[in-house]
N, C-alpha and C positions, 0 to 999 in steps of 0.2 A: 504493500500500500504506500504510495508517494507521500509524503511528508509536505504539506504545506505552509504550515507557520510554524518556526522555532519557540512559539510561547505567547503566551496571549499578549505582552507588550508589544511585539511582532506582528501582531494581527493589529492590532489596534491602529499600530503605524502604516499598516497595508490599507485597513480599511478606511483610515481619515484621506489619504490622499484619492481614494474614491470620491468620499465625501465632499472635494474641493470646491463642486458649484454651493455649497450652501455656508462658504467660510465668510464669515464680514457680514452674514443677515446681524440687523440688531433685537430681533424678535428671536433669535438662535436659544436653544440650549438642549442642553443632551442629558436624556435622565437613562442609567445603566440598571441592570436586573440584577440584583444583587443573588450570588455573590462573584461567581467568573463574569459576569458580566463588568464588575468594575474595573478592574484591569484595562478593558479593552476600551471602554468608553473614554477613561479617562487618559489615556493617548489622543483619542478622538476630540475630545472636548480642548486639550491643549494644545492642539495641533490650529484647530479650527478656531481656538481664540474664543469660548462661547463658556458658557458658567454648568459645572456638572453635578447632576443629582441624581437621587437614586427612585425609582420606580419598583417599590418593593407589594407584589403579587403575590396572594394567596391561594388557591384554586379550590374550589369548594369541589370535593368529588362525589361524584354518583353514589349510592351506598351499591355495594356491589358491582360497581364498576369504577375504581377510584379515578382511572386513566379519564375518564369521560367529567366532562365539567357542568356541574349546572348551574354552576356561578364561580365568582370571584370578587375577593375583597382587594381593593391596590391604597395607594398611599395616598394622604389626603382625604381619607374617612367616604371614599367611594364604594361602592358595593353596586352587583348585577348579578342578575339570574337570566340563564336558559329559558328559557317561557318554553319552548318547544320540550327541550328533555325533562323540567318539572312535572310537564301534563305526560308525557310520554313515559314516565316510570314511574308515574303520581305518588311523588312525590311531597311528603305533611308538610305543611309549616313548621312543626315540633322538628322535625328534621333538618330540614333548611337553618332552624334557629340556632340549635347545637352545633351544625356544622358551623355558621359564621362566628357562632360564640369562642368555641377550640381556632379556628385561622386567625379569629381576631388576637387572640392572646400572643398567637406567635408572631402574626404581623406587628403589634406595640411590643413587643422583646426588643425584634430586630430595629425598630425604629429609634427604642432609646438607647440601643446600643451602638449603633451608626451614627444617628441625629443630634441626640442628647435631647438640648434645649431649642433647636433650629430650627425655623418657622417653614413649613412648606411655601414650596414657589409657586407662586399664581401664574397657571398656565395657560389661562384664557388668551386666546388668539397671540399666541406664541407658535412658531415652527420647532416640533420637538421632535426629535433624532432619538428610539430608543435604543440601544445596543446590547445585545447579549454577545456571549462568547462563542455561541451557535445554537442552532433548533435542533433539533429533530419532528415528534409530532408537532411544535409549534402553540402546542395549548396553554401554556404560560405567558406566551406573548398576544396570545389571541386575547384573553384573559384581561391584559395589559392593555391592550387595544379599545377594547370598551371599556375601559373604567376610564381612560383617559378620554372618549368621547364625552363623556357627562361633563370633563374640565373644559370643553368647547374651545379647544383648538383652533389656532387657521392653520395648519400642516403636522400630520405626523409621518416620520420617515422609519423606518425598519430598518438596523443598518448592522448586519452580521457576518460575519468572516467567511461562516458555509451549513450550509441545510439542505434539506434533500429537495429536488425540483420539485415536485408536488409538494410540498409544504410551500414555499417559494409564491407556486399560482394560486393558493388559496388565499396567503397573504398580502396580495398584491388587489384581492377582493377587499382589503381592510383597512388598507393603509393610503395613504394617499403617494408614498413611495416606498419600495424595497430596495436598498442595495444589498446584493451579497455577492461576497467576491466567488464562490465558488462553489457548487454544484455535484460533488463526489457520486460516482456511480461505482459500483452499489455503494449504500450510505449505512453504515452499521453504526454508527454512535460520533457525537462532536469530537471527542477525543483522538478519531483516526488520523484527523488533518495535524495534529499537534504535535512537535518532538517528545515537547516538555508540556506536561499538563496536570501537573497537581491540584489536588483541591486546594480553594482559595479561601484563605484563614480570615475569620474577623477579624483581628490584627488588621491584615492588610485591607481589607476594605475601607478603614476604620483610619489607617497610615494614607492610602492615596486620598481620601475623605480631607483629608485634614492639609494636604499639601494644596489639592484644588481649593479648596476653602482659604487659602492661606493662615490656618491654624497650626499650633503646637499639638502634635497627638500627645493623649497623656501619658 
């Protein structure tokens, strides 16, 4: 299997110079999926000159089918449901409500362990660029994708290193742009394109977090 990005800083830097027609917007900013997702944004977001945050996703899973979504909680106190797979697996409210109850807990962990005290950025008719480190099914950005429509956008852009072509068309249904640098046939998992691909430590989120911010980590 051919090796395309020596490491997510690598990608990151492959994929801002993608990104190059949208460097210098002043309605720019780039929010990453935490947690491989930061890495890569945050090359993008320095490259591109634009302010970086983080778009941190919860996905509410089907009971008996966790992979399937019938909603999602994102950052900034958003929440959506499937309307189509609540009725199609009918699915309680009592259900629904535990599940956002348990996503919620973990999504406000992450928040104040990332964020701390840090006001969310008002993303009303802003151009946002989200970046992860790659898709596969794409359900987590899909996820991400409507919760950030409720924040009433003027542009959201998809911007990942590599996902499989069919994820790719469906996203392109959702977003108002996709870049991905590449396309892997067959696709067995994000990590195939990578030398180096360790899981990526709160530390480091929490480290690049704080350089973009121009803060001291603690």
């Amino acid at each position: 299997m051919e090796i395309l990005f020596e490491n997510r800083t690598d990608a990151g830097r492959r994929l801002a110079q993608a990104l190059g027609a949208y460097a210098g917007r002043s309605d720019l900013i780039v929010l990453a999926l935490p947690r491989g997702g930061v890495p890569v944004a945050y090359e993008v977001a320095r490259t591109l000159n634009a302010p970086l945050d983080l778009l941190i996703v919860r996905k509410l899973g089907t009971p008996g089918n966790e992979e399937l979504a019938m909603g999602a909680i994102a950052s900034g106190g958003v929440s959506v449901l499937n309307r189509e797979v609540v009725s199609g697996y009918r699915i309680s409210d009592a259900t629904i409500e535990a599940a956002t109850a348990k996503e919620r807990r973990e999504l406000e962990r992450r928040e104040r362990l990332y964020r701390g005290d840090r006001p969310y950025p008002n993303l009303e008719n802003r151009c946002i660029i989200v970046v992860d480190d790659g898709i596969a099914t794409g359900a987590t950005m899909r996820a991400g994708l409507a919760a950030l429509r409720q924040r009433n956008p003027a542009r959201t852009v998809v911007a990942v290193p590599l996902a499989p072509v069919e994820t790719v068309a469906h996203l392109r249904t959702e977003a108002d742009d996709v870049v991905c640098l590449t396309t892997p046939m067959p696709f067995f998992a994000v990590g195939q394109g990578y030398r180096d691909f360790p899981q990526t430590s709160d530390d480091e989120v929490r480290e690049l977090l704080a350089r973009a911010w121009g803060e001291a980590p603690d």
